[in-house]
MITOR-212760 format. One record per residue: residue number from 1; x negated, y negated, z of N, C-alpha, C in turn. Coordinates in Angstrom, 3 decimals, always signed. Layout:
NUM|X|Y|Z|X|Y|Z|X|Y|Z;
...
//
This chain:
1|+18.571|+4.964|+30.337|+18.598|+4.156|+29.127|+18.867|+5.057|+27.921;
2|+19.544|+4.363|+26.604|+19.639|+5.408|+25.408|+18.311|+4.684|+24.626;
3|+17.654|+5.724|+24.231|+16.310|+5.678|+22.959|+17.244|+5.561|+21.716;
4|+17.204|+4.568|+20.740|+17.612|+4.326|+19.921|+16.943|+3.998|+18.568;
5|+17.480|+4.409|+17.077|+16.645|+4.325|+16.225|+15.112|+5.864|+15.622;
6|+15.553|+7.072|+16.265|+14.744|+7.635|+15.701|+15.083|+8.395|+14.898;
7|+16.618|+8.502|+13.874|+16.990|+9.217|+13.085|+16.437|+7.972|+11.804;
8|+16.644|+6.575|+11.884|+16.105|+5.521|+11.025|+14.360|+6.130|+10.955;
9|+13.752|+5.940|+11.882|+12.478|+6.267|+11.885|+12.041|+7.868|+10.991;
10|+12.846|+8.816|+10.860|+12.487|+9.568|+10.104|+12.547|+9.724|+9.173;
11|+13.931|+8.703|+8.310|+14.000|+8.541|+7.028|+12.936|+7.649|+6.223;
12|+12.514|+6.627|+7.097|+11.262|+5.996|+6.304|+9.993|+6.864|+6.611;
13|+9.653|+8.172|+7.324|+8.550|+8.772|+7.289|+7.623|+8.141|+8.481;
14|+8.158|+7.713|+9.359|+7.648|+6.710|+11.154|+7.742|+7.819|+12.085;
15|+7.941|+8.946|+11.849|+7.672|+10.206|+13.338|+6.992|+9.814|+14.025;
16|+5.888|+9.405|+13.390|+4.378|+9.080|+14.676|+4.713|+8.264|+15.475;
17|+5.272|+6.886|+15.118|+6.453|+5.958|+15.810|+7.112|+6.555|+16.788;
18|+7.920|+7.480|+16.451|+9.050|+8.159|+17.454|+8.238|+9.530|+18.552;
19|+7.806|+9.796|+17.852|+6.425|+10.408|+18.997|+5.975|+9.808|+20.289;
20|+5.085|+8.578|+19.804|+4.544|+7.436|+20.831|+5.585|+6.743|+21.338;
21|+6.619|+7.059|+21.426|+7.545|+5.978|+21.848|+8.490|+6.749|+22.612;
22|+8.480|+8.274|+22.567|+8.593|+9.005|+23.586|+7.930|+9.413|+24.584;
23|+6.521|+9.544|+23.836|+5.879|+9.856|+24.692|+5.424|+8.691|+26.212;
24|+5.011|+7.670|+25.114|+4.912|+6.503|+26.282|+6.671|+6.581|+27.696;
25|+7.569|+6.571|+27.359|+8.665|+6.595|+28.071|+8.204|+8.242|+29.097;
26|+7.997|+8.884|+28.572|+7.820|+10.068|+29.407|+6.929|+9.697|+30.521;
27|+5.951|+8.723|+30.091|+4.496|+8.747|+30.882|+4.684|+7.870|+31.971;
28|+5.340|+7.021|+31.363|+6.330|+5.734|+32.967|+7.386|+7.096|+33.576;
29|+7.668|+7.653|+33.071|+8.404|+8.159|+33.827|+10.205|+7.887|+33.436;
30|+10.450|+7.414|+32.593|+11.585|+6.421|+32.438|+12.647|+7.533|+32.141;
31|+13.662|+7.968|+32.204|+14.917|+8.816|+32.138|+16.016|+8.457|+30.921;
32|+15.912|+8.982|+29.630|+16.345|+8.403|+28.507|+17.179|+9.537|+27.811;
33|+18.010|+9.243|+27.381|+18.961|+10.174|+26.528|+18.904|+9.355|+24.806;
34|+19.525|+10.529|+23.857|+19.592|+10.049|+22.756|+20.873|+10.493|+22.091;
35|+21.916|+9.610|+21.178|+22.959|+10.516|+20.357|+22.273|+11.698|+19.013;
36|+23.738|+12.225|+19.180|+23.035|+12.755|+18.379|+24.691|+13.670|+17.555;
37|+24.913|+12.850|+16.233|+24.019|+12.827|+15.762|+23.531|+10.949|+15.827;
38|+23.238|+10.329|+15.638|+22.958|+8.867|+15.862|+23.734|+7.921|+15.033;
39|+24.068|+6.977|+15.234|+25.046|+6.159|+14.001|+24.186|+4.728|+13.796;
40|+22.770|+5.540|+13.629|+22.154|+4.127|+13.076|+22.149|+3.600|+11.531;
41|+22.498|+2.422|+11.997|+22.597|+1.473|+10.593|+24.309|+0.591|+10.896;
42|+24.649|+1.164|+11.624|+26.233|+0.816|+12.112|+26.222|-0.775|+12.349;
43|+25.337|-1.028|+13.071|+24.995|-2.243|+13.462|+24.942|-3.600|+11.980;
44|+24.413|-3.356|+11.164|+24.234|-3.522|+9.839|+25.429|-4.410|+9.371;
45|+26.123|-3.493|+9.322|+27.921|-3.598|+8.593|+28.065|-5.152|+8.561;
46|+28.646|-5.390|+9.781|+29.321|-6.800|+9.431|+28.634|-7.990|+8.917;
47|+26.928|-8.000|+8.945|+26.492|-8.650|+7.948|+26.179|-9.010|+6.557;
48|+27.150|-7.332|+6.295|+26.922|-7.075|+4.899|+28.406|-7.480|+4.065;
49|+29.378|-7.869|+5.255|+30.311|-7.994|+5.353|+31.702|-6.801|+5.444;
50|+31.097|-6.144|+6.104|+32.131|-5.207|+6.288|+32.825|-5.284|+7.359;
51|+33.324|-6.441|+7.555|+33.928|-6.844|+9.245|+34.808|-5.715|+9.432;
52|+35.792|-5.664|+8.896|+36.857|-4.755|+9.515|+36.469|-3.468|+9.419;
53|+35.846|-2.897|+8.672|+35.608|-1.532|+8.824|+34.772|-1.600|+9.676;
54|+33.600|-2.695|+10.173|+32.757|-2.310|+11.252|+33.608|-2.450|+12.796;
55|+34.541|-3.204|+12.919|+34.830|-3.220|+14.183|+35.109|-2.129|+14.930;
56|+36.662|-1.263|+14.490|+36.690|+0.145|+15.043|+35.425|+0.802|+15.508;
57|+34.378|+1.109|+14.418|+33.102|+1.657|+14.590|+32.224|+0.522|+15.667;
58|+32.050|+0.237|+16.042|+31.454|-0.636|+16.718|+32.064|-0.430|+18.389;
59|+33.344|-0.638|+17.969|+33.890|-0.467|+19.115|+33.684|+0.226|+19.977;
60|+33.888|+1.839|+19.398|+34.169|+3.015|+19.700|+32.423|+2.993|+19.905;
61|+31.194|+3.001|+19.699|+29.904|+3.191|+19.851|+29.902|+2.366|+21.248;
62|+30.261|+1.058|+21.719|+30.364|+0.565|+22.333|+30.982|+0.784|+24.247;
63|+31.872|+1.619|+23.308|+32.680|+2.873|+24.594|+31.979|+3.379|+24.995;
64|+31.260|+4.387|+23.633|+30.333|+5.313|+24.570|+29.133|+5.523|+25.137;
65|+29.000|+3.767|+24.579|+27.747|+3.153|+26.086|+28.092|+2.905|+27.369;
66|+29.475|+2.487|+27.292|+29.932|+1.979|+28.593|+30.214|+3.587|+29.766;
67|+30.494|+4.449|+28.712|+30.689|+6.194|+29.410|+29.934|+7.123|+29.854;
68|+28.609|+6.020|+28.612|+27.112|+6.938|+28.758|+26.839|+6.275|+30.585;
69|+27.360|+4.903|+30.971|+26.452|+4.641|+31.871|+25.035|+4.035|+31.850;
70|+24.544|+3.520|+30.513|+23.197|+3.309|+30.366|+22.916|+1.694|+30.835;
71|+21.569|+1.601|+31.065|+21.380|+0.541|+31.710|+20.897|-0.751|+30.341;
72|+20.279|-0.080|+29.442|+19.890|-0.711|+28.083|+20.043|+0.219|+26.988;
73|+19.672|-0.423|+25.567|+19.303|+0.362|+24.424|+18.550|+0.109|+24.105;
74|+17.438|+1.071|+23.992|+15.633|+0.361|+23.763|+15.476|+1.115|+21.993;
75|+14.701|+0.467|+21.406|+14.480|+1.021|+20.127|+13.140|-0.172|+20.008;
76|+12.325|+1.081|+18.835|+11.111|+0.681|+18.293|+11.358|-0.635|+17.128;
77|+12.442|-0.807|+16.656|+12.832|-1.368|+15.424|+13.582|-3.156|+16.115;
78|+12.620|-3.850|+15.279|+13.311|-5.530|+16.141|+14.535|-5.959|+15.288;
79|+14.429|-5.260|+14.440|+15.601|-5.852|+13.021|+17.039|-4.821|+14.319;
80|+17.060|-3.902|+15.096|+18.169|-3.520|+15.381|+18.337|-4.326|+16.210;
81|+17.599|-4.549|+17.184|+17.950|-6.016|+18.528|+19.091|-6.540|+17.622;
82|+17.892|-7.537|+16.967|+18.659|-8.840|+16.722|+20.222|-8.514|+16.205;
83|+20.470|-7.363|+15.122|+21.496|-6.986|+14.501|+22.615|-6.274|+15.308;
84|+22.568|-5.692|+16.363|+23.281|-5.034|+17.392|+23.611|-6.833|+18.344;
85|+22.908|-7.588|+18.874|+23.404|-8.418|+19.418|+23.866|-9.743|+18.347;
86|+23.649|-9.415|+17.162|+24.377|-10.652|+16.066|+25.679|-9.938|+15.784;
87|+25.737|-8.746|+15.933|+26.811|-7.978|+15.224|+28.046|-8.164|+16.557;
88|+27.710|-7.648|+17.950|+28.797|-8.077|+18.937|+29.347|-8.955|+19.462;
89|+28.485|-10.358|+19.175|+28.464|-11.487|+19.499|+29.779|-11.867|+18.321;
90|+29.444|-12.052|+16.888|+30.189|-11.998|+15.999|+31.313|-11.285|+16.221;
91|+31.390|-10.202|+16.742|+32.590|-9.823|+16.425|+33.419|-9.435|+17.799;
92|+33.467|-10.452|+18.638|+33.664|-11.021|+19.917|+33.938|-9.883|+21.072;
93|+32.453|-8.548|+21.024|+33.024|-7.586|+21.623|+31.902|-7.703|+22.418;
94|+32.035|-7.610|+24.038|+31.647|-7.892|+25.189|+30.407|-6.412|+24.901;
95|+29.188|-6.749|+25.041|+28.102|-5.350|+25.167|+28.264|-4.567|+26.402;
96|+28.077|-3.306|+26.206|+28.560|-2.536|+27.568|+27.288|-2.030|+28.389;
97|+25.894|-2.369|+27.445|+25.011|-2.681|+27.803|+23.675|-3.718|+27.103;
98|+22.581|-3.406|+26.999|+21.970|-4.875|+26.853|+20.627|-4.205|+25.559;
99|+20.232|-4.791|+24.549|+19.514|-3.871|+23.413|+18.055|-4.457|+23.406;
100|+17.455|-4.300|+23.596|+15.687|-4.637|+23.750|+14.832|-3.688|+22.988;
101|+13.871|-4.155|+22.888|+12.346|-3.456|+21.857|+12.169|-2.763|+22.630;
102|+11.001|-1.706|+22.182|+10.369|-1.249|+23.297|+9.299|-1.719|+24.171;
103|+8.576|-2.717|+23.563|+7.348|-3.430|+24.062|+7.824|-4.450|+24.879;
104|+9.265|-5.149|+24.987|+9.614|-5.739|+25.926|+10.063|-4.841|+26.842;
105|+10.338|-3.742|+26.719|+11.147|-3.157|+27.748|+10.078|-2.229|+28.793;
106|+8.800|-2.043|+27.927|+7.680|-1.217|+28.845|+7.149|-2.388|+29.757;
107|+6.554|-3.575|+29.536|+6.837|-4.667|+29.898|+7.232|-5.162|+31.179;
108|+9.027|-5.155|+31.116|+9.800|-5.387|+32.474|+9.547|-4.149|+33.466;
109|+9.341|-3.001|+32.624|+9.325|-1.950|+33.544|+8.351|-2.253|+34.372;
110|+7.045|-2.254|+34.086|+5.839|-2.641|+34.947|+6.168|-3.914|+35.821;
111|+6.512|-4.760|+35.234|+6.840|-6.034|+36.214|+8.085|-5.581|+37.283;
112|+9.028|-4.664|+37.115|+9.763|-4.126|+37.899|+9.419|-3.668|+38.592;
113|+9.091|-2.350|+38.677|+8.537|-1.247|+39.471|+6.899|-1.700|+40.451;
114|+6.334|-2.753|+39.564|+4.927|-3.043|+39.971|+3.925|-2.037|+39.990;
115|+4.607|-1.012|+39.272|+3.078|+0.142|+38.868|+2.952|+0.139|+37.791;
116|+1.606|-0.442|+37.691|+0.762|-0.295|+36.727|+0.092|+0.802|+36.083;
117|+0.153|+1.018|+34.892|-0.389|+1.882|+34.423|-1.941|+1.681|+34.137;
118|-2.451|+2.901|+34.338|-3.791|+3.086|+34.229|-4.710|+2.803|+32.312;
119|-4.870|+1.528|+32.098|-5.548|+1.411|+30.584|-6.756|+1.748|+30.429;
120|-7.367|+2.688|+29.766|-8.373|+2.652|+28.925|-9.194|+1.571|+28.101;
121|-10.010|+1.828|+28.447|-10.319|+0.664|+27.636|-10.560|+1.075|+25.739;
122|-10.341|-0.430|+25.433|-9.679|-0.437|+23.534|-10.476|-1.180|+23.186;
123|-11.596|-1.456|+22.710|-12.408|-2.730|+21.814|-12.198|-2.516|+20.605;
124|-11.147|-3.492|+20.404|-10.346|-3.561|+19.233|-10.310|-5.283|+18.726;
125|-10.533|-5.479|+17.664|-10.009|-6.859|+17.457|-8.758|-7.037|+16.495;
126|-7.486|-7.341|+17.636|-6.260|-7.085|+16.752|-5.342|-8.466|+16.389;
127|-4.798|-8.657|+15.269|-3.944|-9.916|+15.011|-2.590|-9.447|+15.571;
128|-2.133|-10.354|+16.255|-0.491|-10.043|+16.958|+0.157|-10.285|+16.026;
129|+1.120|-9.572|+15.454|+2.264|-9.921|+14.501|+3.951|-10.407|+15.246;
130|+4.370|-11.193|+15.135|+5.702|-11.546|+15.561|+6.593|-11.200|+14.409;
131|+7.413|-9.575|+14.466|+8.408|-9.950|+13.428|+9.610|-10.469|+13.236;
132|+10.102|-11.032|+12.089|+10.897|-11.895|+11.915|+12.058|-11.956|+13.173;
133|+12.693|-10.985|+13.322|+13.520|-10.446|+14.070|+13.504|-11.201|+15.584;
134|+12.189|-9.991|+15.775|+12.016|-10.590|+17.559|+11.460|-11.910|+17.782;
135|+10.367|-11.944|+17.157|+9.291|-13.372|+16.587|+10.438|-14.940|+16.759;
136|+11.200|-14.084|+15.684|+11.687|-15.797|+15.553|+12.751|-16.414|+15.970;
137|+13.745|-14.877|+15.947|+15.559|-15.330|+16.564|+16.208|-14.793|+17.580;
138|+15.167|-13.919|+18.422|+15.164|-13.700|+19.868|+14.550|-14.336|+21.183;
139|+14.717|-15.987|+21.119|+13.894|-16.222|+22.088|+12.736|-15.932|+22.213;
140|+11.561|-17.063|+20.913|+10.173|-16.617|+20.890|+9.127|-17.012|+22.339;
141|+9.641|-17.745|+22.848|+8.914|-18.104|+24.010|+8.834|-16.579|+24.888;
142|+10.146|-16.446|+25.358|+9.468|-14.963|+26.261|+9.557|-13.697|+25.453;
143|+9.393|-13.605|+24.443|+9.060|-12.484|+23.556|+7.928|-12.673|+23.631;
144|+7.070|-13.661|+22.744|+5.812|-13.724|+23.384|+5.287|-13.267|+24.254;
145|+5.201|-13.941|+25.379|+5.027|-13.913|+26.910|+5.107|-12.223|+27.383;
146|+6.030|-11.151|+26.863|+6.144|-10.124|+27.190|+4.902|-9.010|+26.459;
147|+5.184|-9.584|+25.162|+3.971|-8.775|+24.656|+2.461|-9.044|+24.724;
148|+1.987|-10.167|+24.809|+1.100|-10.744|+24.701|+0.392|-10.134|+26.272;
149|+1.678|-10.716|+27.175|+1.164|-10.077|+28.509|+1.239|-8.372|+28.823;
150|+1.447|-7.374|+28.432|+0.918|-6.533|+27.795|+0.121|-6.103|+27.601;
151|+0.134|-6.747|+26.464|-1.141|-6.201|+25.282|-2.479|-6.695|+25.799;
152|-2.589|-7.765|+27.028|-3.693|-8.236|+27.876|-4.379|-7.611|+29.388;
153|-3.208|-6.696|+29.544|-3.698|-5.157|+30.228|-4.229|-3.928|+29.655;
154|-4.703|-4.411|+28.760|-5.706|-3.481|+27.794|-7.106|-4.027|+27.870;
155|-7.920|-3.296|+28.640|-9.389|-3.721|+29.167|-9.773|-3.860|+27.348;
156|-10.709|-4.784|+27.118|-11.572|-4.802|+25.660|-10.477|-4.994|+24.579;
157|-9.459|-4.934|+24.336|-8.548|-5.384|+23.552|-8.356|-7.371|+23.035;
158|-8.473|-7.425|+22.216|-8.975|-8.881|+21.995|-7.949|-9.312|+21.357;
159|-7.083|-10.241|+21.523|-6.170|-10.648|+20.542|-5.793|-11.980|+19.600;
160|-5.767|-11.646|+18.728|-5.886|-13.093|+17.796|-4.803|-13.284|+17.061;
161|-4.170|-14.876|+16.888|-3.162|-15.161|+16.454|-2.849|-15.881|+15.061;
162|-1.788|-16.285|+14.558|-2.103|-17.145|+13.342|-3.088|-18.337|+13.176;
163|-3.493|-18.872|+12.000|-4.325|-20.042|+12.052|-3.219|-20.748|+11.875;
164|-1.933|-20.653|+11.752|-1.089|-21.906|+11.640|-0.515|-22.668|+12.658;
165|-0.972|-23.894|+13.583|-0.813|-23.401|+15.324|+1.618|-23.727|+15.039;
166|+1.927|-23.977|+13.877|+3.394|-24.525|+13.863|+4.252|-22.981|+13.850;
167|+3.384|-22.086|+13.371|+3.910|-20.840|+12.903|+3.458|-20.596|+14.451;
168|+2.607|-20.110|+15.017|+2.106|-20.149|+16.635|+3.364|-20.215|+17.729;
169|+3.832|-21.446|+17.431|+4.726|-22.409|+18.469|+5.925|-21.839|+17.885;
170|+6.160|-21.228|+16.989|+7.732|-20.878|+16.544|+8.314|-21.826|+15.821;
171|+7.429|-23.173|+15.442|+8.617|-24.106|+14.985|+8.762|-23.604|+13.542;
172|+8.093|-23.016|+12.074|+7.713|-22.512|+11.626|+8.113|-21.048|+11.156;
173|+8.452|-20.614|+9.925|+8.294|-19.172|+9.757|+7.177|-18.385|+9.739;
174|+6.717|-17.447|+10.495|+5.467|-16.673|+10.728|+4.943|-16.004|+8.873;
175|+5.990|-15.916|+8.427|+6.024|-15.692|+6.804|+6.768|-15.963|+5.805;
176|+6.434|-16.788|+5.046|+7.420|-17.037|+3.805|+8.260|-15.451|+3.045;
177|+7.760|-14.273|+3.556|+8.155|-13.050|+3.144|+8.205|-12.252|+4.422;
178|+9.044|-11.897|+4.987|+9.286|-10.974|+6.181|+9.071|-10.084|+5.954;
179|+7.472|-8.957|+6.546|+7.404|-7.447|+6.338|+8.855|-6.580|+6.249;
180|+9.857|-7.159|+6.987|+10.299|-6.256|+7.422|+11.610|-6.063|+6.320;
181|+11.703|-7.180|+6.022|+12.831|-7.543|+4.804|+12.394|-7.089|+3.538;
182|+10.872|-7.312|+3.483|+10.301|-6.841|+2.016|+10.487|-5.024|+2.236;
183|+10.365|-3.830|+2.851|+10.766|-3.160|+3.312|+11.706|-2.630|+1.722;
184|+12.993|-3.209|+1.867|+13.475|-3.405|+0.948|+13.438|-3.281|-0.262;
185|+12.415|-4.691|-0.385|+11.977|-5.402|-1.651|+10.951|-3.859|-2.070;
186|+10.350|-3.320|-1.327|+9.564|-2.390|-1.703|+9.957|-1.517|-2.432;
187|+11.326|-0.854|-2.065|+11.857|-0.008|-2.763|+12.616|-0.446|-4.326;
188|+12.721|-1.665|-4.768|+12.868|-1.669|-5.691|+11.750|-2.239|-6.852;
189|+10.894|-3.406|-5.903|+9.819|-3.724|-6.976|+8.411|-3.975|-5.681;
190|+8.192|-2.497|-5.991|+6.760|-2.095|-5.087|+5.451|-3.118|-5.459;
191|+5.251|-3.491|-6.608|+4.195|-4.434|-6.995|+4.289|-5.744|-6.159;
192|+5.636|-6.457|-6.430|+6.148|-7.210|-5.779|+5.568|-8.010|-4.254;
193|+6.475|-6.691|-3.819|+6.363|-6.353|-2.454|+4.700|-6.616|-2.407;
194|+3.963|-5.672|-2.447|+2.322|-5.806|-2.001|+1.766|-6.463|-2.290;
195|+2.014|-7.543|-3.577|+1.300|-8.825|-3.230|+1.883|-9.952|-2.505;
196|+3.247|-10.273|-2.650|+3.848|-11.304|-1.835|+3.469|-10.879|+0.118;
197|+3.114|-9.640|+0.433|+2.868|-9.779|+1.796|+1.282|-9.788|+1.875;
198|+0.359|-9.439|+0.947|-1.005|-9.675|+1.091|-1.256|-10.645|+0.954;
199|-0.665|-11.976|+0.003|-0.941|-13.299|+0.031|-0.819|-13.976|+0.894;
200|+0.336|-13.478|+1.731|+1.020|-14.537|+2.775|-0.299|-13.815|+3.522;
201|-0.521|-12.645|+3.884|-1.733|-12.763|+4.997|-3.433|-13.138|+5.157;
202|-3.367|-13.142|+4.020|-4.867|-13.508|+3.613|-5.512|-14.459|+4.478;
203|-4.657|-15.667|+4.424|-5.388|-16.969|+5.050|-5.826|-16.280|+6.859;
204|-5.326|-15.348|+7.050|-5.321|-15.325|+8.543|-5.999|-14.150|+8.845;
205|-6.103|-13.387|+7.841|-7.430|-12.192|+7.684|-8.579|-12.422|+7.396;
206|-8.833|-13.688|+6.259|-10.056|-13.913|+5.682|-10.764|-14.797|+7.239;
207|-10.266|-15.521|+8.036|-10.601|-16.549|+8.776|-10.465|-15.293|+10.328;
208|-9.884|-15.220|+10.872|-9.151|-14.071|+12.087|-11.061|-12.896|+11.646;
209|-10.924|-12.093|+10.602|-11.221|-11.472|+10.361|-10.531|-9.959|+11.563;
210|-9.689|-9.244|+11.892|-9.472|-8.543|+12.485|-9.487|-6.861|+11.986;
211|-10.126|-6.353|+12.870|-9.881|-4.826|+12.111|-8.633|-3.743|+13.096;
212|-7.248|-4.587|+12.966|-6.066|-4.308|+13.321|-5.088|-5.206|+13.772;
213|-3.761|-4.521|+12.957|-2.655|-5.580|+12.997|-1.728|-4.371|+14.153;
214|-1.378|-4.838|+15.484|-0.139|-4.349|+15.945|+0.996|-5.251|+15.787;
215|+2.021|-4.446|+16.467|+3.382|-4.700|+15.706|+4.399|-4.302|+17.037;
216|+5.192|-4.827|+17.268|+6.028|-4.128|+18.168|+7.582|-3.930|+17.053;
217|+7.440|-3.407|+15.768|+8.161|-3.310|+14.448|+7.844|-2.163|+14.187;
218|+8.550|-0.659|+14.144|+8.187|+0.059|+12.627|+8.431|+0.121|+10.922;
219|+9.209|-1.318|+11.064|+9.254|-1.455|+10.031|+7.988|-2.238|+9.266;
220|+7.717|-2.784|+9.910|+6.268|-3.548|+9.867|+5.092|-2.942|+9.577;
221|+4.913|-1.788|+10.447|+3.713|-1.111|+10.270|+4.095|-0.527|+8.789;
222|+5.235|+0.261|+8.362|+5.534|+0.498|+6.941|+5.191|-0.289|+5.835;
223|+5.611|-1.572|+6.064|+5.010|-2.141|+5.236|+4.051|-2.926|+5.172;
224|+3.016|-3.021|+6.096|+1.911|-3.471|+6.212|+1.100|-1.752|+5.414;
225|+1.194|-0.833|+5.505|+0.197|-0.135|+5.364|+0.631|+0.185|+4.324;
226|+2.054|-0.119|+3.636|+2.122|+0.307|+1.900|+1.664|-0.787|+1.270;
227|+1.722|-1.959|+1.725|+0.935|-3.320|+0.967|-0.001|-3.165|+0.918;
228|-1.484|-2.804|+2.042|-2.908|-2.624|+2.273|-3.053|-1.557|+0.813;
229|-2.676|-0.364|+1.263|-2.338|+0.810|+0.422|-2.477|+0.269|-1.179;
230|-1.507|-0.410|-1.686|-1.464|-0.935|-3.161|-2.625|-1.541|-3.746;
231|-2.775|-2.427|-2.851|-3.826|-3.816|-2.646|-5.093|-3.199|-2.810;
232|-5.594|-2.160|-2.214|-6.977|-1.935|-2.252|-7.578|-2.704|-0.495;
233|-6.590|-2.887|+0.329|-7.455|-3.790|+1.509|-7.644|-2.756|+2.485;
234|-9.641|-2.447|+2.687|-10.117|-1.924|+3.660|-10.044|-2.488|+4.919;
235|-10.409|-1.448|+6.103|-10.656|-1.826|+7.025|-10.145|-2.609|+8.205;
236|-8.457|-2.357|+7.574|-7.939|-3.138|+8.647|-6.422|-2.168|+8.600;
237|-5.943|-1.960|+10.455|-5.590|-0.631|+10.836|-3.715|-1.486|+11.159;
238|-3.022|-0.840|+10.385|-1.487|-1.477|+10.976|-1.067|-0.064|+11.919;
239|-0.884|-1.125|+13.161|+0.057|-0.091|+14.294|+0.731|-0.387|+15.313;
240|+1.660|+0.290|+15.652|+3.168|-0.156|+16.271|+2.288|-0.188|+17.677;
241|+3.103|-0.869|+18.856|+2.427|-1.540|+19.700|+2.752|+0.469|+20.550;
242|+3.953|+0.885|+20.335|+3.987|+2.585|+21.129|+2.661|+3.724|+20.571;
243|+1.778|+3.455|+19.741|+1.201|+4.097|+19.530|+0.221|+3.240|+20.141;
244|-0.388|+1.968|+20.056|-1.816|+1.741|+20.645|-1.068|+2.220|+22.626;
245|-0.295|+2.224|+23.244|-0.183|+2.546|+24.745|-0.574|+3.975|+24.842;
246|+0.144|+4.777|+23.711|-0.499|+6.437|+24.206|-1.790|+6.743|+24.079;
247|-2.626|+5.590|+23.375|-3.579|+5.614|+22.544|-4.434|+5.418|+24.291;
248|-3.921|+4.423|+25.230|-4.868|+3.743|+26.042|-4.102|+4.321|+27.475;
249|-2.894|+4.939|+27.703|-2.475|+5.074|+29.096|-3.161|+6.085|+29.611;
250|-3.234|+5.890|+30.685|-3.989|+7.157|+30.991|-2.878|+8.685|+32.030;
//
């Protein structure tokens, strides 16, 4: 498989991200290569409208999946899924392989192979976050289903969901403000940003009460912990779903 997304991960300051997300792959055992230098953000283009200049580029990245031989492209980041398969689909070029999270892809592995990894136990009480990306426009039914089942092979790990059961079911946006979009919004109006995502979560912190939000997003955890950060909100821990596994595999 190619590991994808950890030259993105260092520009927002997510190493720890790209750490646990090697490391977990090392610990299955999984056989992964990376470019280098990486052409992330490529994916991006044609929504920004850069059709024609993205195609060539696209193309040619596309080749050298098909040369690499890889079986997927796994990355920590759900905004690349969706954007790598909106971007080829759009621009009617056949994938030469197939782009998944990592939390779906540790996931199939176990259901593949049927070895289980050894969990630790975690007594944690954590709110599941669905981001926008994977959550809502990747087939939320077995996105769900992948992480959830998961994150339920964690002995003492407790997991709690929205109080909204419409946001729950997917019919619904999980947020009127997407962590992952505000991201963004952060960099130009940081105030902004940290209250429009502390409001939207309140109702489901004050009631949930959880002391941790995972994420199978690093963009998420970014901006969950620069919003907390602004805000003044104790006691409650944002983290990518590759760091709670190194945290618990044994």
């Amino acid at each position: 498989m190619l590991y994808y997304g950890y030259s993105y991960l260092e520009k927002i300051g997510m190493n720890e991200i790209d750490d646990a997300a090697r490391e977990v792959l090392n610990r299955l055992g999984v056989e992964y290569i990376v470019l280098k230098p990486e052409p992330v953000g490529l994916e991006w283009l044609p929504s920004l409208g850069y059709t024609e200049k993205a195609l060539p580029l696209i193309e040619r990245f596309n080749r050298i999946l098909d040369e690499l031989d890889v079986c997927c492209v796994v990355t920590t980041l759900g905004g690349h899924v969706l954007a790598w398969n909106k971007s080829l689909k759009g621009l009617g070029v056949k994938p030469a392989a197939s782009f998944v999270d990592l939390t779906s892809f540790v996931y199939d592995w176990i259901e593949t192979t049927g070895v289980k990894p050894v969990f630790r136990e975690f007594k944690r009480r954590a709110y599941l976050h669905y981001p926008c990306c994977l959550g809502r426009k990747l087939n939320t039914d077995v996105f769900a289903k992948k992480i959830k089942g998961l994150l339920s092979m964690i002995p003492g790990l407790e997991i709690v969901e929205t109080i909204y059961p419409e946001v729950a079911e997917g019919v619904a946006s999980a947020w009127e403000w997407s962590p992952c979009a505000l991201t963004s919004l952060k960099l130009l109006f940081p105030e902004l940003h940290s209250k429009a995502l502390t409001e939207e979560l309140r109702p489901d912190l004050e009631e949930l009460k959880p002391d941790l939000i995972i994420t199978p997003c690093a963009r998420s955890v970014w901006s969950f912990r620069s919003a907390f950060e602004a805000e003044g909100i104790r006691g409650i821990e944002a983290m990518h779903t590759a760091n709670l596994l190194v945290k618990v595999m044994g």
